[in-house]
LUMMARZA-38559 format. One record per atom (N, C-alpha, C): residue in three letters; x, y, z. Coordinates in steps of 0.05 Angstrom, whole numbers, plus 5000, padded with zeros to 4 digits. Example, Ala and Ser with C-alpha at 12.3 -4.5 7.8 and 13.67 -1.06 7.14 Angstrom:
Ala, 5264, 4886, 5156
Ala, 5246, 4910, 5156
Ala, 5264, 4934, 5156
Ser, 5257, 4955, 5142
Ser, 5273, 4979, 5143
Ser, 5258, 5001, 5157
//
This chain:
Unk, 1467, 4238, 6330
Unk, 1452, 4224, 6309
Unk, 1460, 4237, 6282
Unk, 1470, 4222, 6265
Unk, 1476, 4231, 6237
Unk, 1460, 4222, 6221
Unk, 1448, 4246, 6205
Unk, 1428, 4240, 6176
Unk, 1432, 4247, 6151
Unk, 1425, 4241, 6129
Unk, 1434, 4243, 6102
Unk, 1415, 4238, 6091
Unk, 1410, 4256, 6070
Unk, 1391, 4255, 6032
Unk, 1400, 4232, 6033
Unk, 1385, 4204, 6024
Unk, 1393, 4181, 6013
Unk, 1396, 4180, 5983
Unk, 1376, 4191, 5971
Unk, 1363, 4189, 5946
Unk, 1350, 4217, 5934
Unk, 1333, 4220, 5909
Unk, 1327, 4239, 5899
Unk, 1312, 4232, 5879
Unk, 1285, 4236, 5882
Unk, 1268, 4228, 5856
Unk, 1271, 4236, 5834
Unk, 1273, 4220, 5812
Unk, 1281, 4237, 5790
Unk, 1271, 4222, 5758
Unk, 1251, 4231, 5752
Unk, 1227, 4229, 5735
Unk, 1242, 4226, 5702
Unk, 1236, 4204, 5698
Unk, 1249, 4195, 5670
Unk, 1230, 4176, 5661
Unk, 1227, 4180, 5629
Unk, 1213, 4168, 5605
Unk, 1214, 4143, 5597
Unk, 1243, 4125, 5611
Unk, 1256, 4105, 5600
Unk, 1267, 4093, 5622
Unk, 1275, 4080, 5631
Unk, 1295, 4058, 5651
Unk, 1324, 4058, 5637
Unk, 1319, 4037, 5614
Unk, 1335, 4026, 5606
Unk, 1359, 4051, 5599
Unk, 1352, 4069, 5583
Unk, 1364, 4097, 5568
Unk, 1371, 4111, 5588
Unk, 1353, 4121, 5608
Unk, 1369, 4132, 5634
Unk, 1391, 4128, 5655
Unk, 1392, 4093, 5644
Unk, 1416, 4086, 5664
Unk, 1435, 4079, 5651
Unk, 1434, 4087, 5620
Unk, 1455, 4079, 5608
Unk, 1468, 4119, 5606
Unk, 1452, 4124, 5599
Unk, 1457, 4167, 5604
Unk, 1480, 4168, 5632
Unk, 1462, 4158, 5643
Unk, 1478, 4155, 5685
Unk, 1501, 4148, 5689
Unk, 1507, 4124, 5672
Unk, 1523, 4110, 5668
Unk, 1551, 4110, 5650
Unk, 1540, 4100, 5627
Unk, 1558, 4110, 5598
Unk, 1565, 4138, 5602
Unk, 1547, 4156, 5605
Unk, 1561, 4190, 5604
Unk, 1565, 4205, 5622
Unk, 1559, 4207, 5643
Unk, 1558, 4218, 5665
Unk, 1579, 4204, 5683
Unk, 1583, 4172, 5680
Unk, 1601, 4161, 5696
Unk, 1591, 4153, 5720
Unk, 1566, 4158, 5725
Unk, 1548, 4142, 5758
Unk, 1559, 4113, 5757
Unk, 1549, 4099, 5773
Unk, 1544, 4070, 5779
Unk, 1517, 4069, 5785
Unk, 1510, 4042, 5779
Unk, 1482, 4040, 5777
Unk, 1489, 4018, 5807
Unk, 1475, 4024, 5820
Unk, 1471, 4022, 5855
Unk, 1454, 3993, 5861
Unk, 1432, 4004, 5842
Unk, 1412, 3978, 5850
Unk, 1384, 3976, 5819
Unk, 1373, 3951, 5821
Unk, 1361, 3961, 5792
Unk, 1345, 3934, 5802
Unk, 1316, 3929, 5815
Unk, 1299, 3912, 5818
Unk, 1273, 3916, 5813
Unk, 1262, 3894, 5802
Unk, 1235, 3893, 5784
Unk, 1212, 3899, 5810
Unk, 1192, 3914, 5807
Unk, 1174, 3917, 5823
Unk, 1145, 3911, 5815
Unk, 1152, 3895, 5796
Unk, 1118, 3888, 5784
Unk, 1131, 3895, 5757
Unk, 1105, 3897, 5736
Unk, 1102, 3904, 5716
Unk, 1112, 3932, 5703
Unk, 1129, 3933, 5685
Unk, 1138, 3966, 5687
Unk, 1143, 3977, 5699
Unk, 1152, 3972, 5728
Unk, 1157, 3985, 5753
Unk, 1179, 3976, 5761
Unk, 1208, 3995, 5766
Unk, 1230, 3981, 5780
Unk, 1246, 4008, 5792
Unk, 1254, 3990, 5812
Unk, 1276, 4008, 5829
Unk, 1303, 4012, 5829
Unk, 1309, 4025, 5812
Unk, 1322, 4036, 5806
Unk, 1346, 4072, 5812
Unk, 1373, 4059, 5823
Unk, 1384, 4080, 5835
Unk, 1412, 4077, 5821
Unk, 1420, 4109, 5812
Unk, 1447, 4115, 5801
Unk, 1463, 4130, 5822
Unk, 1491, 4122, 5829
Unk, 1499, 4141, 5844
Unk, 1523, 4146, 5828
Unk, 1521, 4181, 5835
Unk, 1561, 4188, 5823
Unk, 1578, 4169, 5850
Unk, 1607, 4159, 5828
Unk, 1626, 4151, 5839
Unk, 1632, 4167, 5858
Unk, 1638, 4150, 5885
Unk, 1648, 4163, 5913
Unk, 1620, 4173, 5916
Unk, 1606, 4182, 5914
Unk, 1583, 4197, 5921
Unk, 1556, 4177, 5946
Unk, 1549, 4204, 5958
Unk, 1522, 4189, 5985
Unk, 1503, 4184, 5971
Unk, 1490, 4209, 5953
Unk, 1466, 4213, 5943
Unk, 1460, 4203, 5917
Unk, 1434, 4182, 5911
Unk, 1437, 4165, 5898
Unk, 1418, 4176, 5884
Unk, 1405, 4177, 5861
Unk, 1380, 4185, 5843
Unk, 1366, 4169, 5839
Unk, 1341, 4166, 5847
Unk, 1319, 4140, 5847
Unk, 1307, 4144, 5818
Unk, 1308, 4131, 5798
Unk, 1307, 4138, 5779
Unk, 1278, 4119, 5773
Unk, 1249, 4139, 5771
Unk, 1231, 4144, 5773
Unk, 1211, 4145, 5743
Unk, 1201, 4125, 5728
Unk, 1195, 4126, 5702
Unk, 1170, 4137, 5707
Unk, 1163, 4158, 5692
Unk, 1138, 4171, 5692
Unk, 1119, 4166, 5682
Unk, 1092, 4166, 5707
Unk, 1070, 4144, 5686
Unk, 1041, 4165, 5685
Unk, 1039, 4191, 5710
Unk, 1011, 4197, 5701
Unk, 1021, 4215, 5689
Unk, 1004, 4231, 5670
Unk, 1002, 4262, 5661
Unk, 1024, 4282, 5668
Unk, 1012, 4296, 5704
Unk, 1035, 4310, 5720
Unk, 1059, 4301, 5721
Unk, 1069, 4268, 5731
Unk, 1089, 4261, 5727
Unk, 1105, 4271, 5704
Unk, 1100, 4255, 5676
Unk, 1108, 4264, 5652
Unk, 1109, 4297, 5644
Unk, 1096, 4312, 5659
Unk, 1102, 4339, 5650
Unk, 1129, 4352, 5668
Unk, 1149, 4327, 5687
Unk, 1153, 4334, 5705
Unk, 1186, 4327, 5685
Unk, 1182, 4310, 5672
Unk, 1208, 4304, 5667
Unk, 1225, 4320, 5648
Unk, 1250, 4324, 5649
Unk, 1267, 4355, 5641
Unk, 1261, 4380, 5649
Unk, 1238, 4374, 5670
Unk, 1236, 4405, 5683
Unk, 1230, 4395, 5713
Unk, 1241, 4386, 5725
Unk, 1242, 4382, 5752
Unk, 1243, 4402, 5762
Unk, 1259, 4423, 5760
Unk, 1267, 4448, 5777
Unk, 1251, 4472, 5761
Unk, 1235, 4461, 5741
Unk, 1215, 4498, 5732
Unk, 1251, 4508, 5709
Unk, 1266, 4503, 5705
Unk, 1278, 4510, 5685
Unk, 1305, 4529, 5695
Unk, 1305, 4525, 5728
Unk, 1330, 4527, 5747
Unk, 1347, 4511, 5755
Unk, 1373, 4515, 5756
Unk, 1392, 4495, 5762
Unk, 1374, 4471, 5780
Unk, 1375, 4438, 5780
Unk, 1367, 4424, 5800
Unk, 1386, 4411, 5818
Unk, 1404, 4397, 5803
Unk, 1428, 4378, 5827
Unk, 1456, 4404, 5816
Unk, 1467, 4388, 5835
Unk, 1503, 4401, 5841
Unk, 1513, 4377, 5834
Unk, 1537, 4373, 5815
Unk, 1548, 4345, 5807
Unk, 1574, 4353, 5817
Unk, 1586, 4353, 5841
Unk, 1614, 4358, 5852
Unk, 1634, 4335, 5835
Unk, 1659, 4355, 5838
Unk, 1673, 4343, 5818
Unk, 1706, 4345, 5839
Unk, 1726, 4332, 5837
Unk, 1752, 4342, 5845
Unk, 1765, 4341, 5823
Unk, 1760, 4338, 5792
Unk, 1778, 4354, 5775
Unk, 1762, 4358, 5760
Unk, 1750, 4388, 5755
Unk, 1731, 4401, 5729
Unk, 1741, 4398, 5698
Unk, 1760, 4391, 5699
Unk, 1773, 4401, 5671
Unk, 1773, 4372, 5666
Unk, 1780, 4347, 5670
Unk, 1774, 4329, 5664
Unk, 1751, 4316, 5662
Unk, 1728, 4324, 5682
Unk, 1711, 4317, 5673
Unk, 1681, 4334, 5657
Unk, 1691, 4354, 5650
Unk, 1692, 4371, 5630
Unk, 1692, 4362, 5599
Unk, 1714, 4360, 5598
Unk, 1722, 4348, 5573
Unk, 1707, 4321, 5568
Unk, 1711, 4300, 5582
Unk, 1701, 4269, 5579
Unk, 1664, 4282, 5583
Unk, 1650, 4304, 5591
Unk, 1630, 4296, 5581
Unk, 1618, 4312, 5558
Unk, 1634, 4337, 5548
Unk, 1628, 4350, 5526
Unk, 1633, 4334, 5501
Unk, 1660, 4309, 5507
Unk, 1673, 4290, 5485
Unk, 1639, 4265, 5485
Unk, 1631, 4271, 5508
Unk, 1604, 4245, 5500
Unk, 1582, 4258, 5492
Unk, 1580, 4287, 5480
Unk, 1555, 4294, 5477
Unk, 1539, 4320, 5494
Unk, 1552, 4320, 5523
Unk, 1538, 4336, 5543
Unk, 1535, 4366, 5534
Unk, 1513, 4377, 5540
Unk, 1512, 4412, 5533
Unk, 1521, 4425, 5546
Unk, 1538, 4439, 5547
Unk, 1542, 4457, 5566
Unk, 1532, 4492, 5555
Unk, 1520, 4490, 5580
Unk, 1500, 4533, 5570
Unk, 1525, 4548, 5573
Unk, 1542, 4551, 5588
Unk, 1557, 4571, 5589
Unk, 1587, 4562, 5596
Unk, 1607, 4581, 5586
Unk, 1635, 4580, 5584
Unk, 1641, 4574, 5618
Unk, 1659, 4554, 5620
Unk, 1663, 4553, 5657
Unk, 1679, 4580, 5659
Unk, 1664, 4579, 5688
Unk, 1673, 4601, 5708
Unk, 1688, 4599, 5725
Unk, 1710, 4611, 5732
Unk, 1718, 4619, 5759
Unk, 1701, 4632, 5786
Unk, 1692, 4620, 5810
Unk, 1676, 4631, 5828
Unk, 1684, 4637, 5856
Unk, 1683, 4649, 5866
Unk, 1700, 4645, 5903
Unk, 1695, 4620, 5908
Unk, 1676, 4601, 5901
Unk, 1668, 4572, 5919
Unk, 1683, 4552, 5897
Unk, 1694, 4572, 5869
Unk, 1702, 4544, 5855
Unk, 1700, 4548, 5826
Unk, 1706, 4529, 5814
Unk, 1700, 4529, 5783
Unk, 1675, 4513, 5776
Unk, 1655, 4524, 5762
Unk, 1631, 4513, 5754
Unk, 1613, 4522, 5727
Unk, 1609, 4507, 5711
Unk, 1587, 4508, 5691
Unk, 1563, 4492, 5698
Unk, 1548, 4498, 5673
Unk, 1520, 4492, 5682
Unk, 1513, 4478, 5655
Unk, 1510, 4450, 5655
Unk, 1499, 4429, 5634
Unk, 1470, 4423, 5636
Unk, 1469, 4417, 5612
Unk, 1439, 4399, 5610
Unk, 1432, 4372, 5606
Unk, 1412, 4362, 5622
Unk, 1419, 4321, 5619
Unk, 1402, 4318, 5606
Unk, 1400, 4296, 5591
Unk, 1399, 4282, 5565
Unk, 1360, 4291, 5564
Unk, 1357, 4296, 5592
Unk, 1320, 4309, 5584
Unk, 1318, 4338, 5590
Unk, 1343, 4350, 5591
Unk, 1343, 4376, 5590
Unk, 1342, 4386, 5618
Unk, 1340, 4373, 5634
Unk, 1344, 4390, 5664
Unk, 1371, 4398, 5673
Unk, 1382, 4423, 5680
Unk, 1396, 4435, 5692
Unk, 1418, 4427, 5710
Unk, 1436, 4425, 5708
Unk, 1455, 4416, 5731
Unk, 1484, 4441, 5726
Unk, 1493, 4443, 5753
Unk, 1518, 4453, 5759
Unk, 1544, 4428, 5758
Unk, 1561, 4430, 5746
Unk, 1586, 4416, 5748
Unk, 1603, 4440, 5760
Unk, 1612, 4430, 5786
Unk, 1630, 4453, 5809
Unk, 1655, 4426, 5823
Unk, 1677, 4441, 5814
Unk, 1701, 4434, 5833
Unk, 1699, 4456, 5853
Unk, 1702, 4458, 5877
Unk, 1702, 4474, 5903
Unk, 1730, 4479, 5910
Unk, 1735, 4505, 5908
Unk, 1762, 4516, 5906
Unk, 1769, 4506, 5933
//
């Protein structure tokens, strides 16, 4: 029996702005995008080639909204695997993306650590 992360909740302010972030800069595909009522839609980005899709989750109580750009408490949250860092490196520092620190060389690989457009944490890693 084979199982897999499908998805990944992931708490955002906006729809429209987040899937264009996902999209336009990041380079995802937008997977699926259906109305669920009023202000409510389902919505999933996945990176190209990629399993794991981000259920992209508009935040509506209090907790929620305190949730978004800090999903992880202010620790790395996703791994954005890459097979060429340096290209996509460049194409997302050329769109805007932060990057906290100069990339590294690591035994598992080359990796920096960016910030998305609400400030949460991510690793960009090619795997040596």
């Amino acid at each position: 029996m084979t199982k897999n992360v499908s998805a990944v909740t992931f708490f955002v302010d906006d729809y429209d702005n987040s899937i264009n972030y996902f999209t336009e800069v990041l380079g995802f595909t937008l997977t699926e995008d259906k109305t669920n009522g009023e202000d409510n839609r389902f919505v999933l980005v996945t990176p190209k080639g990629g399993n794991t899709s981000l259920l992209l989750a508009k935040a509506k109580s209090d907790e929620e909204k305190l949730l978004v750009g800090r999903q992880a408490a202010g620790k790395v949250f996703l791994i954005l695997n890459t097979d060429d860092f340096w290209r996509d490196h460049k194409q997302f520092t050329a769109k805007g993306v932060k990057f906290l620190e100069t990339p590294r060389e690591e035994v598992y690989g080359i990796v920096a650590i960016f910030e998305d457009c609400y400030g949460n944490k991510w690793d960009l890693i090619q795997n040596a």
